[in-house]
C-alpha positions as CSV (number, residue, x, y, z in Angstrom):
1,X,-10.0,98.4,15.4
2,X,-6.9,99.5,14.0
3,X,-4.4,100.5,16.3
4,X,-2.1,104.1,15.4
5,X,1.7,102.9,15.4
6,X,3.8,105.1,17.5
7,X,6.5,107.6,15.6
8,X,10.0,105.7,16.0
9,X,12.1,106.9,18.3
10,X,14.3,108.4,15.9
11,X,12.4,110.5,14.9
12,X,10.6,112.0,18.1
13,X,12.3,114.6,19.8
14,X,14.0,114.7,22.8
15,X,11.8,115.1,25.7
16,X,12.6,116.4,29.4
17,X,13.3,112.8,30.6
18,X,15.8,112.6,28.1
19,X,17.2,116.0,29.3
20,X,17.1,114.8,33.3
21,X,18.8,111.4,31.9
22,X,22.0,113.4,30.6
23,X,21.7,116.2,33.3
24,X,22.2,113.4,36.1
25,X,18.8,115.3,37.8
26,X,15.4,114.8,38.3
27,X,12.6,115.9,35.5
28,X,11.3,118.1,38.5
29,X,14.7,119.9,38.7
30,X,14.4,120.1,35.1
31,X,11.2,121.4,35.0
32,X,12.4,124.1,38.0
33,X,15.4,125.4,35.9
34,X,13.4,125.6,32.5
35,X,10.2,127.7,34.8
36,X,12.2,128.9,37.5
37,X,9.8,128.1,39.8
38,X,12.7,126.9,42.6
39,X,15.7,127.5,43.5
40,X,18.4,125.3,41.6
41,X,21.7,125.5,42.9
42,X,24.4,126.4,40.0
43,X,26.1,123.1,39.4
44,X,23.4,121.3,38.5
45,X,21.2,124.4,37.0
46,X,24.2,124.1,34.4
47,X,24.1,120.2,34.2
48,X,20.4,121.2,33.3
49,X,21.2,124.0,30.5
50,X,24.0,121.9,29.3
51,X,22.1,119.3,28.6
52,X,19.3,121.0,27.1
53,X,21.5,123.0,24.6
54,X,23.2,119.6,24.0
55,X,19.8,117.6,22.8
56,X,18.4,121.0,21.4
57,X,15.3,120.4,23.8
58,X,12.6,122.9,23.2
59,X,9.6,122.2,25.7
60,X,6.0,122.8,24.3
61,X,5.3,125.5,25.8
62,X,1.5,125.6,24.8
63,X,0.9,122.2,25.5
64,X,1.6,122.8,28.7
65,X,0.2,126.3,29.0
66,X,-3.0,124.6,27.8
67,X,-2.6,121.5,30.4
68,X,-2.4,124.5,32.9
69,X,-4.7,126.8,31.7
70,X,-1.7,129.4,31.7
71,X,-0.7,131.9,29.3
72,X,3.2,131.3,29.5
73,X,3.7,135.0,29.3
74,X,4.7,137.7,31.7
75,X,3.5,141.6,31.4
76,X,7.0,144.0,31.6
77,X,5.5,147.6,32.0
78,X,8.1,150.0,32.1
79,X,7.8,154.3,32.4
80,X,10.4,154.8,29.5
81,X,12.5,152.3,27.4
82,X,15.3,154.2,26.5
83,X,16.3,155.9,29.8
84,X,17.4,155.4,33.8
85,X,17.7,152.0,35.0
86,X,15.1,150.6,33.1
87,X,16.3,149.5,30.0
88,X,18.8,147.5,32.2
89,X,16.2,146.0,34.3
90,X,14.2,145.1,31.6
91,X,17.6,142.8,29.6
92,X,18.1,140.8,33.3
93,X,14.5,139.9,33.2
94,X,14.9,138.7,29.3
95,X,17.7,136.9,30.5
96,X,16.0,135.4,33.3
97,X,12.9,134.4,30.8
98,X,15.4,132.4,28.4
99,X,16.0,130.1,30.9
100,X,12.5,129.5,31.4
101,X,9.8,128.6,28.8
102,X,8.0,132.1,29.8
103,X,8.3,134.7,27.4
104,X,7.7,138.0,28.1
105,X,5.0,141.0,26.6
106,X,6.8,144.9,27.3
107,X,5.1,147.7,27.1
108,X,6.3,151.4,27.5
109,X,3.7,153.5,29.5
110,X,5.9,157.1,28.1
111,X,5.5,158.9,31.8
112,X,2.1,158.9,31.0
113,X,-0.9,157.9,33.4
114,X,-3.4,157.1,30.7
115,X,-1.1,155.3,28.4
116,X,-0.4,152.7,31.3
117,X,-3.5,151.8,32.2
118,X,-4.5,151.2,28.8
119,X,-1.5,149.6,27.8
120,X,-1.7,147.0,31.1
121,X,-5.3,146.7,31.2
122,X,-4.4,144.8,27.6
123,X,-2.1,143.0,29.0
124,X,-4.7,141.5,31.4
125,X,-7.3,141.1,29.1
126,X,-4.2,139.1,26.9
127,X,-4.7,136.9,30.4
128,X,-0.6,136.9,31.1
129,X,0.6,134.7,33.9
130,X,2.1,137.0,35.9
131,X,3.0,141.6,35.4
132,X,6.6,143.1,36.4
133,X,5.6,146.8,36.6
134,X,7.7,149.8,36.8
135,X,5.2,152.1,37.4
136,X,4.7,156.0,36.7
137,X,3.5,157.0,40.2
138,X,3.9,155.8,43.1
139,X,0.0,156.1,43.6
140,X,-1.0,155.0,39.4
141,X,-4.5,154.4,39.5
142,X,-3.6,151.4,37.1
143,X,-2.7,149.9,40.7
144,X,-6.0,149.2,41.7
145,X,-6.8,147.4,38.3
146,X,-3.6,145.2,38.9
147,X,-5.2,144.5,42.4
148,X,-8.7,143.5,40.6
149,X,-7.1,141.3,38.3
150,X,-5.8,139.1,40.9
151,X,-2.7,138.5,38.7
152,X,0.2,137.8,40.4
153,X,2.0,141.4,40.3
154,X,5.8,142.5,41.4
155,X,6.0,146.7,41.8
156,X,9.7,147.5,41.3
157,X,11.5,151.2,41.8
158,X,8.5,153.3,42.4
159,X,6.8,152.5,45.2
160,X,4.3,154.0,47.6
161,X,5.2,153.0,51.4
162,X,3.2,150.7,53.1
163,X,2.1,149.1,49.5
164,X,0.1,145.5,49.5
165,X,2.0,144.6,46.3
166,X,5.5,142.5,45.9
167,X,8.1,144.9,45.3
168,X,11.8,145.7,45.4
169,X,13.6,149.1,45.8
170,X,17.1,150.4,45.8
171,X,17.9,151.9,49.2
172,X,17.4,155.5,47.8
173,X,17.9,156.9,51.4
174,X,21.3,155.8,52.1
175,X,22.8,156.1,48.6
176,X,22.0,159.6,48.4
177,X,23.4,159.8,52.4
178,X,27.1,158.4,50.7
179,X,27.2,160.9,47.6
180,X,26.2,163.8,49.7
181,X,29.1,162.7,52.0
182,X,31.7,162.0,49.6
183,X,31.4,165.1,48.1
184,X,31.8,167.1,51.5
185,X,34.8,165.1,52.3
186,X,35.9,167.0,49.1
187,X,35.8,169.8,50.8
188,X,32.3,171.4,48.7
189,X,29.8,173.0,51.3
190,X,27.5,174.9,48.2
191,X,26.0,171.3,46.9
192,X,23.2,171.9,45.4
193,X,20.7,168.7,44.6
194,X,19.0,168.3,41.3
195,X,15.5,166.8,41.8
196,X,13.5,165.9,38.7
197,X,9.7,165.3,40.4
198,X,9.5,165.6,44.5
199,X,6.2,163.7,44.4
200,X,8.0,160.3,44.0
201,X,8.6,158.2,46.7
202,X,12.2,157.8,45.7
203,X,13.1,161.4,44.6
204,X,12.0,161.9,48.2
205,X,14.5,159.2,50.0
206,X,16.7,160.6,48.1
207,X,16.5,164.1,48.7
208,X,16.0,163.2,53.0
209,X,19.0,161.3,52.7
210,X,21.0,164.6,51.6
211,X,19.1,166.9,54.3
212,X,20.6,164.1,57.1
213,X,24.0,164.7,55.7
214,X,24.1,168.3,55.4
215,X,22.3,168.4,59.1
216,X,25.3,165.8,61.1
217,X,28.0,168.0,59.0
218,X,26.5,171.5,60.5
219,X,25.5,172.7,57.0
220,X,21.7,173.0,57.1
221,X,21.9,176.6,56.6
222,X,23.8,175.5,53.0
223,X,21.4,173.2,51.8
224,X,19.8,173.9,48.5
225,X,17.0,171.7,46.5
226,X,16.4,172.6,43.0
227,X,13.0,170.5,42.1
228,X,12.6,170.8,38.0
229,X,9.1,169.5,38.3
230,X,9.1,167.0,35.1
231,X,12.2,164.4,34.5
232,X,13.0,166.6,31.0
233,X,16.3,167.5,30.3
234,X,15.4,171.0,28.7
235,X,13.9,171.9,32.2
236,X,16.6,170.6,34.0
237,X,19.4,172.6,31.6
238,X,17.5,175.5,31.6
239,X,17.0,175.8,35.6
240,X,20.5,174.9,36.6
241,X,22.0,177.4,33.9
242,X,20.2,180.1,35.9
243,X,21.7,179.0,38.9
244,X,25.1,178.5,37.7
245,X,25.0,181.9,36.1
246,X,24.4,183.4,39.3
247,X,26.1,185.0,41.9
248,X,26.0,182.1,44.0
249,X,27.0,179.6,42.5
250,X,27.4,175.9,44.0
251,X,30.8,174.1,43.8
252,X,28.9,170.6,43.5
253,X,25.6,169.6,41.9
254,X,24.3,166.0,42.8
255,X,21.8,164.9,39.7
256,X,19.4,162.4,41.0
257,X,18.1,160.9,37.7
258,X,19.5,160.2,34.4
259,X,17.9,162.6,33.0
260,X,18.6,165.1,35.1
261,X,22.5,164.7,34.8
262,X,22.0,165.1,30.8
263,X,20.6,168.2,31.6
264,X,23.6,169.3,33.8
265,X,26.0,169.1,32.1
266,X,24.5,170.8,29.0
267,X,24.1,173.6,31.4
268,X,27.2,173.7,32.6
269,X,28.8,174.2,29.4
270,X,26.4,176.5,28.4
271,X,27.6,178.8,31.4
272,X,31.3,178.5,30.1
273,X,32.1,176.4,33.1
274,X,34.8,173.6,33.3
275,X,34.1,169.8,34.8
276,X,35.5,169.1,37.2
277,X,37.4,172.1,38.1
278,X,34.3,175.0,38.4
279,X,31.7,172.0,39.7
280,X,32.0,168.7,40.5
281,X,29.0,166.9,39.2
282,X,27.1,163.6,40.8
283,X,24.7,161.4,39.3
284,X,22.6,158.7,40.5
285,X,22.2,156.1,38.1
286,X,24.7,154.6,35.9
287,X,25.0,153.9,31.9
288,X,27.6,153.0,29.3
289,X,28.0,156.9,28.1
290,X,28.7,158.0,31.7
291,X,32.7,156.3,30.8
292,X,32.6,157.0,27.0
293,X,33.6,161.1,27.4
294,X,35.8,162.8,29.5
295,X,35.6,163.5,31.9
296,X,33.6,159.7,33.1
297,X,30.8,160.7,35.5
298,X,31.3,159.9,39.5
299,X,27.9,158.2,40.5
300,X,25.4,156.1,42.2
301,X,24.9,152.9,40.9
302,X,21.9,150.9,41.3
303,X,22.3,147.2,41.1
304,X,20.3,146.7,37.8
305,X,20.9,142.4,37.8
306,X,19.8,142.6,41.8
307,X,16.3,144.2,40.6
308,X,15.8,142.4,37.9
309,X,16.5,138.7,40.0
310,X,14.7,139.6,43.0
311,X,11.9,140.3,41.2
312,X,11.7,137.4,39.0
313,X,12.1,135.3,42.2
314,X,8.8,136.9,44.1
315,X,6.9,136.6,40.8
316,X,8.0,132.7,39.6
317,X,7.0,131.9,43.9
318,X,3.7,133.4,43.3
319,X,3.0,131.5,40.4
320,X,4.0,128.3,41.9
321,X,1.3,129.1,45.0
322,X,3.3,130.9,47.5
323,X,0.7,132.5,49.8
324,X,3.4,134.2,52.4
325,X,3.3,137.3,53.1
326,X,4.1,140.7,51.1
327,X,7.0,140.1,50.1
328,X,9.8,143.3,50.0
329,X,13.3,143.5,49.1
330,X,15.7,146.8,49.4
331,X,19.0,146.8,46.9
332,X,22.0,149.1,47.8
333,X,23.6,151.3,45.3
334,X,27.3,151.5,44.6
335,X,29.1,154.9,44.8
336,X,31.5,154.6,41.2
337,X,34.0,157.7,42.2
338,X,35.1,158.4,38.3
339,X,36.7,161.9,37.1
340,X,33.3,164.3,37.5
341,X,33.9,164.9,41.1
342,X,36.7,166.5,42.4
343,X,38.5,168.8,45.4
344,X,36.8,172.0,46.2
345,X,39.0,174.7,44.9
346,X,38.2,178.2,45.7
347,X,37.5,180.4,42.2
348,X,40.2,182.5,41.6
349,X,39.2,186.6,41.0
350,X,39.8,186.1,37.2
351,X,37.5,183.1,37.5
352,X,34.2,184.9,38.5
353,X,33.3,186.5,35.5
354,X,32.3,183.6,33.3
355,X,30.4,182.0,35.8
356,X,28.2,185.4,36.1
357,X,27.8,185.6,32.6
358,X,24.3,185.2,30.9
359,X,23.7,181.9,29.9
360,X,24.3,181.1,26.0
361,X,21.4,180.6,23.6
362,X,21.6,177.8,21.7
């Protein structure tokens, strides 16, 4: 029987002992920073990805998915692409894949109920390893296909209390608790909080957080809510520009979506108004074109790379077996004071006018 001669070893690639060899580690450390299935600690996690960009070391990623009977791919379902935190979220996890040999599948429900269950109910029959889901409602019905699937699922943002699913949340309570205060240590009492859709678990934190505020400053008799409904900026401009053309107009507004400060501020210069000197304006959330016009919107900030990480964590340790315990995780937001927010100063007589006028048409 003839016996097949092996390939020289010039001419086989590098392998992952050769990439423990020059890292100084273990192949199970290797294997740990290429999966992120554990905890590496940074010195030699960069020993590791030196070493692998050094040998050009590309692991077979379907060999072993096959040796596994795993997919090597992980579900990203996301409400909408190109707005909020999301898009954000969704570059950390990319970033967190490339040092793995996952790669990932997104998919972009469009606010719409029947769009993400069809979409993710794809992505299960594609038999992915693992789903990072953003999801529309706090209560989707595509949660209880997640939960027949049995595939190891992380819920991130929109989450219902009390959930049996992995998730991580920004501390929408207390963020909202530190704009409301900051801007009544500006001296504003008529703040008046822009909600996009009061059903969501978060829209609601956020909103209790500014009642609590307005009640330990005395000012519960000021407090004023303006729920749009639908996260659209049209309906957002087009109810605040009512309000601003009033006789009552607040001082402050304090936009709690990204969305809903678009829509802001096209009202408020469709009103005639000046930022910051007429209103102060607040957003929660935080993007590149909140510094690229003048005046650079004051807002909350919620700690994008923290979401992304913690999630990836919970997933890779549910993947590797972990069978602890729902796991949750709560991120604080940053208050970024910019130019958008400013003193209270009382409207002068020759002030009033334009902010009675009727709004503009477009």
């Amino acid at each position: 029987m003839r016996r097949r001669s092996k390939s020289p070893p010039e001419h086989r690639g590098p392998t992952i002992h050769d990439v423990a060899q020059a890292a100084g580690v273990s192949t199970a450390t290797v294997s740990n920073v290429l999966r992120g299935a554990r905890y590496v600690g940074p010195e030699p996690k960069k020993r590791v990805q030196d070493a692998v960009a050094a040998l050009n070391y590309r692991p077979n990623s379907l060999a072993a998915g096959l040796r596994e009977r795993r997919s090597r791919t992980i579900g990203v379902v996301v409400p909408d692409i190109t707005m909020g935190l999301f898009p954000a979220i969704v570059r950390r996890l990319a970033t967190r894949a490339a040092c793995t040999d996952y790669q990932l599948i997104l998919v972009d429900s469009q606010e719409d109920l029947g769009w993400e269950q069809e979409r993710v109910r794809a992505l299960i029959r594609r038999s992915v390893d693992g789903l990072l889901v953003m999801p529309c409602r706090d209560d989707s019905p595509v949660l209880q296909d997640l939960r027949e699937s049995r595939i190891p699922t992380v819920l991130l943002d929109r989450v219902a209390k009390g959930t049996d699913f992995d998730h991580v949340v920004a501390d929408n309570a207390a963020a909202a608790r530190e704009g409301t205060r900051h801007l009544i240590a500006l001296g504003h009492r008529r703040i008046l909080l822009l909600a996009s859709d009061s059903t969501l678990g978060n829209i609601q934190e956020r909103v209790e957080g500014y009642r609590e505020v307005l009640q330990e400053a005395g000012l519960s008799a000021s407090e004023n809510v303006l729920v749009v409904g639908r996260n659209e900026v049209d309906s957002a401009r087009q109810a605040l520009a009512a309000v601003l053309a009033g006789p009552r107009r607040p001082s402050a507004v304090f936009a709690l979506t990204q969305t809903m400060t678009i829509g802001a501020l096209q009202a408020i210069g469709e009103v005639g108004l000046d930022l910051p000197q007429d209103v102060s304006l607040l957003a929660f959330d935080d993007c590149a074109w909140f510094t690229a016009l003048r005046p650079f919107i004051s807002t909350l900030s919620q700690p994008t790379d923290d979401f992304g990480d913690q999630a990836w964590v919970m997933l890779m340790a549910r993947l590797n077996e972990d069978r602890s315990p729902t796991q949750h995780s709560q991120v604080s937001c940053r208050l970024m004071v910019r130019e958008s927010t400013a003193p209270y100063r009382a409207p002068r007589a020759s002030e009033v006018v334009p902010a009675l006028a009727t709004p503009r048409t477009q």
